[in-house]
N, C-alpha and C positions, 0 to 999 in steps of 0.2 A: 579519444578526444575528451579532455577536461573541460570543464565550463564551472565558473563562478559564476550563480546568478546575484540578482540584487533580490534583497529580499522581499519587496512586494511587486516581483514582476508577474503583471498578470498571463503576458505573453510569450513564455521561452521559447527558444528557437527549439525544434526536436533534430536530435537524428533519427532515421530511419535505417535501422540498418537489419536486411534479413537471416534466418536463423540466428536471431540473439537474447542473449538473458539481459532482461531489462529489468531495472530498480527503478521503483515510478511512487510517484508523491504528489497526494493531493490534498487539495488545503480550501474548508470552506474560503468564500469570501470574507473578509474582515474576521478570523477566525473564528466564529461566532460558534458554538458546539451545539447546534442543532441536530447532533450523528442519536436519536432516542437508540435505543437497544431495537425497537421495529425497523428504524430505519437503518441499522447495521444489518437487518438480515435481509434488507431487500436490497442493498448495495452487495453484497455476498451470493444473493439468489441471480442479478443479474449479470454477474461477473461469470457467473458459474454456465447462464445461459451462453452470454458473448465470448466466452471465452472455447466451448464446445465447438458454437457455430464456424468459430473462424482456425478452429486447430491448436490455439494459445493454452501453454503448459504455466497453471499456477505453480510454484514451489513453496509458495508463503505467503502470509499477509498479516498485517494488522490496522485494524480501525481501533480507532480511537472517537470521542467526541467532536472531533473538529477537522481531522486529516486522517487518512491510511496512506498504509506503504503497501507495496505488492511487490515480487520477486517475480520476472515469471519468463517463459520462454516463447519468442513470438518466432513463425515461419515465414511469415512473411507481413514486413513491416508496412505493408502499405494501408493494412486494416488498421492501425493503434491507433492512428487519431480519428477511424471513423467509433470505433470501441467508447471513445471516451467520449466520443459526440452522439453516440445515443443512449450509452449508462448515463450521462452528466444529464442530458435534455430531457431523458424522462424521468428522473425521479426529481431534478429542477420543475418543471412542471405538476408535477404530483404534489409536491411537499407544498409548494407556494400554493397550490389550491387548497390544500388543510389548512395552512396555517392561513392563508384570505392576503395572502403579498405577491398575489401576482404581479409578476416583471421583477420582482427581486432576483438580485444575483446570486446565486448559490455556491458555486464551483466556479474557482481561478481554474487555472486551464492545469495542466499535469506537469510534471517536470520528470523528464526520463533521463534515466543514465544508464549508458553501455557496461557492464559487468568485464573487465577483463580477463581475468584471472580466475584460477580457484581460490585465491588467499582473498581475493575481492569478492566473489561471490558468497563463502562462508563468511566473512566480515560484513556483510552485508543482511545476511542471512539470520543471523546472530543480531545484529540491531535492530531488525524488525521484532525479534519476539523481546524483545527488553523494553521497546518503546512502550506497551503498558506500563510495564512497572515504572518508567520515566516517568511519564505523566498520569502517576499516582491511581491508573484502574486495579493494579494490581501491585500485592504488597513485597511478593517475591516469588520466584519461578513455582513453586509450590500451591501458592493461590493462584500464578498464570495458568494451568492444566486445568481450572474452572474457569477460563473466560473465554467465551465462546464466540468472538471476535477477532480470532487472533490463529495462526498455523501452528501453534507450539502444541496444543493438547493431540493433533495428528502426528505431530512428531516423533511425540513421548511414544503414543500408542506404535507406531511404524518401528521405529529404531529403539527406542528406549530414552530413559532418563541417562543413563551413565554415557552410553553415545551420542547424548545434547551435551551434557555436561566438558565432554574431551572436546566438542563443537566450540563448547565457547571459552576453555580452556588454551586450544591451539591455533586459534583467531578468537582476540578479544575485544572487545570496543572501547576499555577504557578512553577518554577522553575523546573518541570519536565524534565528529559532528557531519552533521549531514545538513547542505543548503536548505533552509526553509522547511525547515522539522522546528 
């Protein structure tokens, strides 16, 4: 199933569908880039919790200052929106008490998409570790293996560089866009 959304929808519709690789995107409210380098490792340390607890296989991710992507493989779809309803509500709750705004809106809701393919899945795969260097954290894949927000420096180390490089060689994202990136 395709879906065009509109770009400031706060509410997308999900599917749920179980044993799937999902590609998920979140997006402060009003894109405000409150993601500090603290608060990417506690969006990372709790991903890393909820994702244990419920059986969910990461493949990748990238945070950025305002949004991440994740890749990941769920068993059963019926926990992903409880996932994102208690990564989103406690560190919503945390941050707004640092920074003194409580009841601010933090996190629009996620946007998932069903992976169909393997030409889809590496295509996908491959626009997550480039979305630094898009939005200018990172200058090119070479300073990406020092940003520590990001799945690419596991990559390098797991597979290698030359085996990312045929990755993004034989599925490329030229001109790809992705809804509300």
């Amino acid at each position: 199933m395709v879906t065009n959304y509109p770009s400031k929808i706060h509410h997308p519709p999900h599917v749920y569908l179980d044993e799937t690789i999902y590609f998920i995107t979140v997006h402060i409210h009003d894109d405000l880039p409150i993601f500090s380098a603290q608060r990417k490792k506690e969006i990372l340390n709790l991903i890393a919790v909820l994702f244990k607890k419920y059986d969910y296989k990461l493949f990748t991710y990238a945070i950025l200052n305002n949004h991440y992507h994740l890749l990941l493989k769920v068993l059963l779809s019926k926990y992903l929106s409880d996932i994102f309803q208690t990564l989103h509500g406690s560190l919503s709750y945390k941050w707004n008490k640092e920074d003194a705004l409580q009841g601010r809106i933090v996190f629009q809701n996620y946007w998932d998409y069903c992976i169909r393919d393997e030409k889809d899945f590496w295509t996908y795969f491959n626009y997550i570790h480039q979305n630094p260097i898009k939005h200018g954290l990172s200058k090119n894949l070479e300073e990406l293996k020092n940003y520590p927000y990001c799945g690419y420096r596991q990559w390098v180390n797991k597979k290698g560089e030359e085996w990312l490089c045929e990755c993004f060689e034989n599925y490329p994202i030229i001109d790809y866009i992705v809804p509300n990136d």
